[in-house]
C-alpha positions as CSV (number, residue, x, y, z in Angstrom):
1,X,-72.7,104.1,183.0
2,X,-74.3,102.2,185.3
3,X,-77.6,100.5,185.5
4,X,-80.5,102.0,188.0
5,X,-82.5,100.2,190.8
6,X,-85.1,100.6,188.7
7,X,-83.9,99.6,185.1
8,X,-82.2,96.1,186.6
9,X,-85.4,95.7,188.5
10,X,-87.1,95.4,184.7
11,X,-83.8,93.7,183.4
12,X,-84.3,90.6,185.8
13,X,-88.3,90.4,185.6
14,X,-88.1,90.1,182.0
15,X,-85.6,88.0,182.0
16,X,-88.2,85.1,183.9
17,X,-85.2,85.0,186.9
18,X,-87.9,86.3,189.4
19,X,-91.4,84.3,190.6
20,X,-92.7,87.2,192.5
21,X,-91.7,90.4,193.8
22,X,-89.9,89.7,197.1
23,X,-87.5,87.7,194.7
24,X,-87.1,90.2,192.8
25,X,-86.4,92.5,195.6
26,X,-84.2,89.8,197.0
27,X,-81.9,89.1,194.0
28,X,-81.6,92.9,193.7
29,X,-80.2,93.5,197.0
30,X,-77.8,90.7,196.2
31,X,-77.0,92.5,192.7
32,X,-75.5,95.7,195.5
33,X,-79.0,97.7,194.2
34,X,-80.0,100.4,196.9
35,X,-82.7,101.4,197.8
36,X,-85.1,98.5,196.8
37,X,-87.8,98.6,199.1
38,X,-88.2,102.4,198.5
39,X,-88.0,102.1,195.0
40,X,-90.3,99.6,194.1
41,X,-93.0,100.8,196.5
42,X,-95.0,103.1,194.3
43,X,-98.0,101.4,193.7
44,X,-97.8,101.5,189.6
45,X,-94.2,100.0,189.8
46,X,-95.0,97.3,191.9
47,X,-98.2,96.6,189.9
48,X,-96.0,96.4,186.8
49,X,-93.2,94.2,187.9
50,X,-95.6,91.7,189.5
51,X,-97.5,91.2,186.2
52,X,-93.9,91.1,184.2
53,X,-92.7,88.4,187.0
54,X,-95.8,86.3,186.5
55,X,-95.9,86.1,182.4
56,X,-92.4,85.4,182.1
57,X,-91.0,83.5,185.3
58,X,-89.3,79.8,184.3
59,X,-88.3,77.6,187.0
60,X,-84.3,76.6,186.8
61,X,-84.7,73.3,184.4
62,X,-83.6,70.3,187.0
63,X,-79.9,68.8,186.6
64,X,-79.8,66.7,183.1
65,X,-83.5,67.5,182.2
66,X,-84.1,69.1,178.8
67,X,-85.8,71.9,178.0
68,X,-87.5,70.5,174.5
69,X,-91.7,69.5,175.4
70,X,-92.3,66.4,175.9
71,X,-94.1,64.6,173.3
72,X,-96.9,63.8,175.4
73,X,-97.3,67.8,176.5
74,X,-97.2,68.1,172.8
75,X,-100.0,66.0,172.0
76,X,-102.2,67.0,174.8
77,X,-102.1,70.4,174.0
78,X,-103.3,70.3,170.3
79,X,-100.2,71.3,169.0
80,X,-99.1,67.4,168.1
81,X,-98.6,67.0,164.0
82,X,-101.0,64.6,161.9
């Protein structure tokens, strides 16, 4: 069975691979998805995928860079051990 517009739409803005909505829309369109723009128009969808896209997108980590915190993040956000 395949997967709808819709249900891939929530696939890839959970999965943190979209910043906003027009990337969404734009990595859906290169998945083959129809109907994009007409599917994600309703107000409430929109609404929902742009608040999933925001809480979960992460940037691509850069070439060789490691995805552990630094210890200094650590520290400065209270989360550093005694």
């Amino acid at each position: 069975m395949t997967t709808s517009t819709i249900e891939r739409a929530y696939q890839l803005a959970r999965a943190g691979r979209a910043r906003d909505l027009n990337q969404l829309k734009t990595q859906l369109k290169a998945d083959g998805c129809r109907a994009v723009d007409a599917l994600l128009a309703p107000r409430s969808v929109r609404g929902h995928l742009e608040a999933i896209c925001a809480a979960t997108f992460r940037p691509a980590a850069a070439e060789g860079a490691t995805a552990q915190p630094q210890e200094r993040d650590i520290v400065g956000s209270g989360l550093a051990r005694s």
